[in-house]
C-alpha positions as CSV (number, residue, x, y, z in Angstrom):
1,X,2.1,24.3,3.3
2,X,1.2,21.1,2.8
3,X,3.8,18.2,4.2
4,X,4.4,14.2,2.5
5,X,6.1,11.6,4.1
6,X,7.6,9.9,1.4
7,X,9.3,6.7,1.8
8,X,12.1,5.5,-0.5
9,X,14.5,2.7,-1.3
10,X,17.4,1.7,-3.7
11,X,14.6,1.2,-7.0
12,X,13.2,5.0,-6.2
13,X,10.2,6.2,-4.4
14,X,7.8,3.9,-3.4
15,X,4.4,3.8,-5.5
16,X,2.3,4.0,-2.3
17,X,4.0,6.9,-1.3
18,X,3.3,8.8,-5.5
19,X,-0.5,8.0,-5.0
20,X,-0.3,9.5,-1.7
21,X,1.0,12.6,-3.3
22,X,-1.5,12.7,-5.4
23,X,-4.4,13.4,-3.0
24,X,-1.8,16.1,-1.2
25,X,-1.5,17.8,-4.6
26,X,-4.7,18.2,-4.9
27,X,-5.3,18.9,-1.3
28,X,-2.6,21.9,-1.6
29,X,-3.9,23.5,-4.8
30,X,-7.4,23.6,-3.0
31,X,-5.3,25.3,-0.3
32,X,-3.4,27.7,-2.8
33,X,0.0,26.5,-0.9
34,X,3.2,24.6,-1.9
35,X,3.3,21.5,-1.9
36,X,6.5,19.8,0.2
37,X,8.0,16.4,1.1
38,X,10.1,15.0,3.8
39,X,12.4,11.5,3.5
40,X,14.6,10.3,5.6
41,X,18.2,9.3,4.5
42,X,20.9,11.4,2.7
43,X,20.7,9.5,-0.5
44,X,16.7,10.7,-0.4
45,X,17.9,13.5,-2.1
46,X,17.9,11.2,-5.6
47,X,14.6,11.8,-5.2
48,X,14.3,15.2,-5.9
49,X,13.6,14.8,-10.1
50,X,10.9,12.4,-9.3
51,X,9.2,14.4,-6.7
52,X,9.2,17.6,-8.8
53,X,7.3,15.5,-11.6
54,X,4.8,14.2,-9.0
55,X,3.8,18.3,-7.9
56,X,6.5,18.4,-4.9
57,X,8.1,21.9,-4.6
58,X,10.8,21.8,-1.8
59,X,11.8,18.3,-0.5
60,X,13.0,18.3,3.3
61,X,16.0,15.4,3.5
62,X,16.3,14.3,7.0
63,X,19.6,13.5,8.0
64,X,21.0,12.4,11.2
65,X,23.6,10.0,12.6
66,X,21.3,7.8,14.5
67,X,18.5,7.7,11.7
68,X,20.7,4.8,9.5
69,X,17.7,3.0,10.0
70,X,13.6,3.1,10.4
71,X,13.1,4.7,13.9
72,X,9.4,5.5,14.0
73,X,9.3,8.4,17.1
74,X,12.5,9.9,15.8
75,X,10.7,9.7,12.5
76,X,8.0,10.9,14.0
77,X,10.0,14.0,16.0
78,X,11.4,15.0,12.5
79,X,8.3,15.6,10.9
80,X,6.8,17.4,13.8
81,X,10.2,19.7,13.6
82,X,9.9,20.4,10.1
83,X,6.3,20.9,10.2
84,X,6.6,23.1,13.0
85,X,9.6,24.9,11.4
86,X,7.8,25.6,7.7
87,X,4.2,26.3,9.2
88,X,2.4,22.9,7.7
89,X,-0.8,22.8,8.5
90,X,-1.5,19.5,6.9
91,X,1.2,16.4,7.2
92,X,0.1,13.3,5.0
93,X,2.0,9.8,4.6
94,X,0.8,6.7,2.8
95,X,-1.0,4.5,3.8
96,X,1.7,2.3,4.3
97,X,2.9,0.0,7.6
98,X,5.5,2.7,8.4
99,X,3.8,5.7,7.3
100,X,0.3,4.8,9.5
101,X,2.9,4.1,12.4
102,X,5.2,7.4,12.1
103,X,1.9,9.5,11.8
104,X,0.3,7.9,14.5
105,X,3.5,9.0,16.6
106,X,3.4,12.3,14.9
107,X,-0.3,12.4,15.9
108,X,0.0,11.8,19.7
109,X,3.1,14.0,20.1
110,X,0.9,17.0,18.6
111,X,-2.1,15.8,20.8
112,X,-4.6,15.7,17.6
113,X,-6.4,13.1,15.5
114,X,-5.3,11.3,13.1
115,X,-7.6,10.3,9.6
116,X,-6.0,7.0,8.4
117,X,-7.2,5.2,5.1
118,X,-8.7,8.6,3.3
119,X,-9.9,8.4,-0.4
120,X,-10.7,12.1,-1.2
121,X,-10.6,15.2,0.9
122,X,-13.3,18.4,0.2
123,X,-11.3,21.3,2.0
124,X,-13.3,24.4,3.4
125,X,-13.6,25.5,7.0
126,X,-12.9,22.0,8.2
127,X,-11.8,19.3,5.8
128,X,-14.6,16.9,4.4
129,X,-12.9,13.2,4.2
130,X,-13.7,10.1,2.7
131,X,-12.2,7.2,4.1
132,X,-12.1,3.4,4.6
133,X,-12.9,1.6,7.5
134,X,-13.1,-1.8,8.7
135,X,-10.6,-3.1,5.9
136,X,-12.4,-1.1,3.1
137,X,-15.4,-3.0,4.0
138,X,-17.0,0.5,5.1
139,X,-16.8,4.2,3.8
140,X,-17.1,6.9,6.4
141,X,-17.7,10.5,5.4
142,X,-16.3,12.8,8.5
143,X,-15.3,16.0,9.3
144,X,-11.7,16.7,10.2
145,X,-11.4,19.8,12.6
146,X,-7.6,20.2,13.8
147,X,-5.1,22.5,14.0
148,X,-2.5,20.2,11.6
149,X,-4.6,18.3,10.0
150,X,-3.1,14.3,10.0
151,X,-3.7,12.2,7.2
152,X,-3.0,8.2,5.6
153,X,-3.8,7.7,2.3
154,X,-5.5,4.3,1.2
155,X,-2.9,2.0,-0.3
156,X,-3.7,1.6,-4.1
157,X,-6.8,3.4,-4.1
158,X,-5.5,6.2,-5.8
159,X,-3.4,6.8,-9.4
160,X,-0.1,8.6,-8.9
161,X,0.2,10.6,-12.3
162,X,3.0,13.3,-13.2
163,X,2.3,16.5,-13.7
164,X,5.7,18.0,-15.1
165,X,7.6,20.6,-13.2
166,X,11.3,21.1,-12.3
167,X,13.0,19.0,-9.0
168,X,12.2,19.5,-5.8
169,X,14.2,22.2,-4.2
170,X,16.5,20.1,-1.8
171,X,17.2,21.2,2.0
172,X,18.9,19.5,4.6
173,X,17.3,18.9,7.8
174,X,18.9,17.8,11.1
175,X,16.7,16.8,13.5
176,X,17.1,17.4,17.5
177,X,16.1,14.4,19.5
178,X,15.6,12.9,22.7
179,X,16.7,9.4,23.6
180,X,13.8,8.2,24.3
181,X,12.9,8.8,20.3
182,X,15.4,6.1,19.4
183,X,13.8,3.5,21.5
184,X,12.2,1.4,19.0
185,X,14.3,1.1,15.8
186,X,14.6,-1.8,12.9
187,X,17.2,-4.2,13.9
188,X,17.5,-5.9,10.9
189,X,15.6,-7.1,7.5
190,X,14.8,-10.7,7.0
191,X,14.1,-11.4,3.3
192,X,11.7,-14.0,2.1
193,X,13.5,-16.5,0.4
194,X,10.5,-16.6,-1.9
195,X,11.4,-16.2,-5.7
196,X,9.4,-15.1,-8.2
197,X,7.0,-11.4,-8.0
198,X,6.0,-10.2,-5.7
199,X,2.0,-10.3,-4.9
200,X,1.4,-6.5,-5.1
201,X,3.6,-5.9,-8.6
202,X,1.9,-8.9,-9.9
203,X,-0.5,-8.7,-12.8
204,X,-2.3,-11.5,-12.6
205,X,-2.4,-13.4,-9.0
206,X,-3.7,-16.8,-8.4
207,X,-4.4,-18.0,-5.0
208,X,-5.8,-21.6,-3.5
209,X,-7.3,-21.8,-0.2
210,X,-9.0,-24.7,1.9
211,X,-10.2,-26.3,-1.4
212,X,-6.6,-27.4,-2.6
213,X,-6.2,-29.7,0.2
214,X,-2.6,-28.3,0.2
215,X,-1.9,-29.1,-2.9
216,X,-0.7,-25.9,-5.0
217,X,1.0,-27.4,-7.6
218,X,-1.5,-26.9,-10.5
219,X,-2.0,-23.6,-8.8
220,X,2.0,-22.6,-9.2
221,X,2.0,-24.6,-12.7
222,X,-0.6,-22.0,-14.0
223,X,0.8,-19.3,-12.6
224,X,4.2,-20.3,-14.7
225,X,2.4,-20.2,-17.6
226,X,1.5,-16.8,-17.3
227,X,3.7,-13.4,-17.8
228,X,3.7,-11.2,-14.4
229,X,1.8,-14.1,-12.3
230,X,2.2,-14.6,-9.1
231,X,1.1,-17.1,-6.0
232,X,-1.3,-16.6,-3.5
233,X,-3.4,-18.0,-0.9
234,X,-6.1,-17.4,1.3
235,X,-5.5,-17.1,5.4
236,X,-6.9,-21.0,6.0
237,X,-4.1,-22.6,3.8
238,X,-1.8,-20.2,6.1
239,X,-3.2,-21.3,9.0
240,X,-3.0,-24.9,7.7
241,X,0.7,-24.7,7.2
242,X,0.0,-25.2,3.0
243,X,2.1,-21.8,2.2
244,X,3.8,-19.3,3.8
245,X,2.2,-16.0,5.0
246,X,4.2,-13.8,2.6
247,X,1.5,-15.6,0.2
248,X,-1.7,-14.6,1.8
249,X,-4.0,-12.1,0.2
250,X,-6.5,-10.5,3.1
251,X,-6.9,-8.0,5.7
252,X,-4.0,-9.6,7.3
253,X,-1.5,-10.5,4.5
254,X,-1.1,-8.5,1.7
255,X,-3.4,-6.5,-0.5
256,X,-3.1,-6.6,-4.4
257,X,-4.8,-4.7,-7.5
258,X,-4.0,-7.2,-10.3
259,X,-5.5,-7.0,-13.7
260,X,-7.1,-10.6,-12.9
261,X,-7.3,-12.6,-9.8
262,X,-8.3,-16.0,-9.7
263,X,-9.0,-17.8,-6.7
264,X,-9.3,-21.0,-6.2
265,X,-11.2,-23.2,-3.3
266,X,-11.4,-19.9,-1.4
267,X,-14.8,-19.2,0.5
268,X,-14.4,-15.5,0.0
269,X,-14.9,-14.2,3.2
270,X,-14.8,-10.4,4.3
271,X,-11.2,-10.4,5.4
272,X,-9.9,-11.6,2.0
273,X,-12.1,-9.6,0.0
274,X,-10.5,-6.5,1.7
275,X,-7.1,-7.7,0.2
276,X,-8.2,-8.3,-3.2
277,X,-11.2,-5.9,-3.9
278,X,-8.7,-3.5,-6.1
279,X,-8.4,-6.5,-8.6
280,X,-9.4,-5.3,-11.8
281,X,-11.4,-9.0,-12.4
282,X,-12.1,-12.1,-10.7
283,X,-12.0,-15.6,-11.8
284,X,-13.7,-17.4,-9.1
285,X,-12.9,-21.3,-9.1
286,X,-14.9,-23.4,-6.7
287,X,-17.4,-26.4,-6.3
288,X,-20.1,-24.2,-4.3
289,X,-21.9,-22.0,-6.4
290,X,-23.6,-20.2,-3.4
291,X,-19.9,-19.5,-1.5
292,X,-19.4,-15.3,-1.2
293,X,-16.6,-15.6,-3.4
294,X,-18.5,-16.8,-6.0
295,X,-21.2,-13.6,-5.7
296,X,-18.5,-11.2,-5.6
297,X,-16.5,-12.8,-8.8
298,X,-16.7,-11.0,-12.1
299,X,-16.5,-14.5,-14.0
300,X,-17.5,-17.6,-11.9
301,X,-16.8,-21.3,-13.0
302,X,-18.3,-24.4,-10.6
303,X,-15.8,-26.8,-11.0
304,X,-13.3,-28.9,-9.0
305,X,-10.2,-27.1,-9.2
306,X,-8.2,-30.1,-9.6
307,X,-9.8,-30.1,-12.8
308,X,-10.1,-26.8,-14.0
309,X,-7.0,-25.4,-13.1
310,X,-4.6,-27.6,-15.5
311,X,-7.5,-27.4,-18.2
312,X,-7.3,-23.3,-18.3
313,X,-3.2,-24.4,-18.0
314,X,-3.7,-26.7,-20.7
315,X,-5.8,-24.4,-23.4
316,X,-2.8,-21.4,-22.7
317,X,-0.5,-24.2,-24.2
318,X,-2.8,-24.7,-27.0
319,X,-3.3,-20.5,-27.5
320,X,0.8,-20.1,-27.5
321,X,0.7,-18.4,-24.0
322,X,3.0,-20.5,-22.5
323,X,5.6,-17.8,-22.6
């Protein structure tokens, strides 16, 4: 059998988590066994239509009194449990914060390796992987040998497609843990008081860095102008203070796969390219034509932004794009 991590909320399961299933589907059929899921929470069972349109045949529902909330090692001690229980001998999660932190727990409580950020698996006597490294900035071609074998996959590297079927068979799992499994467990949610989309569901994205000067009003009025838009920025303006860090697109803020991404005044080094090489184009925006960003844009204009910025703002007016 081979075993999902699935994570879930009030608007259904989350996307990272369907692409993920879609390299375990394929993974399985290579395998000739069933494919299965685990979530956590009683009202995971809502799930179970989705699921069975994604490939899943059984969904495991973990619930337990002291699981109200993300525990990662109890997490961590259910999936080994259940893996244990149904004879898994491959356990994949997306490549998510919580699902690379719950495998890595489920990883050092089995005592074997874990293959984070994988693209494609080749299965045979030991799995062939592809896989990210260094931010995406470097693909590795390995060979897993383990016993379970442990795998993340790569956030938005993948396209989750149905392929029809009936739900999930639903069973209820109660895990048995130790204390020590609830030692670490999420205290409470602190919302970004942020409006607008958010930077992943956003279909077009345009960030400011160091150029702006920490000015990102031309840079939010373009972003108005335009239908599914949202505001970014690169780590410098961060660092500077300009915008807040649930606005930075990079290795260490968030990573987005818009249709078009236009930065502007950003340098384009390695750490934000990792965050927004899934973007179907680049605009580049920026005064040097020699910076990285510039070499690594689809489209390239060197221009002030100051300028530019309200001019492409200006000619959507024009166009009747405004809305």
């Amino acid at each position: 059998m081979v075993l999902t991590y699935v994570e879930h909320d009030d608007d259904g399961v989350d996307d990272v988590s369907l692409e993920a299933l879609t390299l375990a589907r394929d993974v399985a059929d290579a395998e000739g066994e069933p494919l299965a899921a685990i979530a956590f929470g009683a009202d995971a069972e809502g799930a179970a239509d989705v699921l069975g349109a994604h490939g899943v045949d059984a969904l495991t529902v973990v619930d337990h009194d002291d699981l109200d909330s993300y525990t990662p090692e109890a997490y961590a001690r259910a999936i080994v449990q259940c893996a244990e229980e149904s004879g898994a001998g491959t356990v994949i999660a997306p490549g998510t914060d919580r699902g690379a932190e719950t495998l890595s727990h489920v990883a050092a409580k089995l005592d074997e390796t874990l293959a984070a950020e994988v693209t494609d698996v080749e299965v045979g006597d030991a799995y062939e992987i592809t896989r990210q490294r260094w931010g995406g900035t470097l693909i590795e071609h390995a060979e897993l040998h383990a016993d379970t074998n442990l795998l993340t996959v790569a956030a938005n590297e993948l396209s989750a497609a149905e392929t029809g079927g009936d739900p999930a068979d639903v069973t209820a799992f109660t895990p048995d843990l130790d204390p020590d499994d609830l030692r670490v467990r999420l205290d409470r949610v602190e919302e970004s008081d942020a409006d607008g989309i958010p930077l992943a569901e956003a279909r077009v994205v345009v960030s400011g860095g160091r150029g702006t000067d920490g000015d990102f009003s031309e840079i939010e009025e373009l972003a108005d102008r335009v239908p599914n838009a949202a505001v970014g920025s690169s780590r410098a303006a961060v660092n500077e203070g300009w915008r807040p860090h649930d606005d930075q697109v990079g290795q260490t803020g968030n990573k987005i796969a818009p249709e078009l991404y236009i930065p502007c005044g950003i340098s384009g080094a390695v750490q934000h390219m990792v965050g927004c090489k899934g973007s179907e184009n680049i605009l580049a925006i920026n005064t040097d034509p020699e910076a990285a960003i510039m070499q690594k844009a689809d489209y390239a204009i060197v221009a002030d932004l100051h300028e530019t910025v309200p001019a492409i703002a200006d000619e959507l007016d024009a166009r009747g794009h405004a809305e």
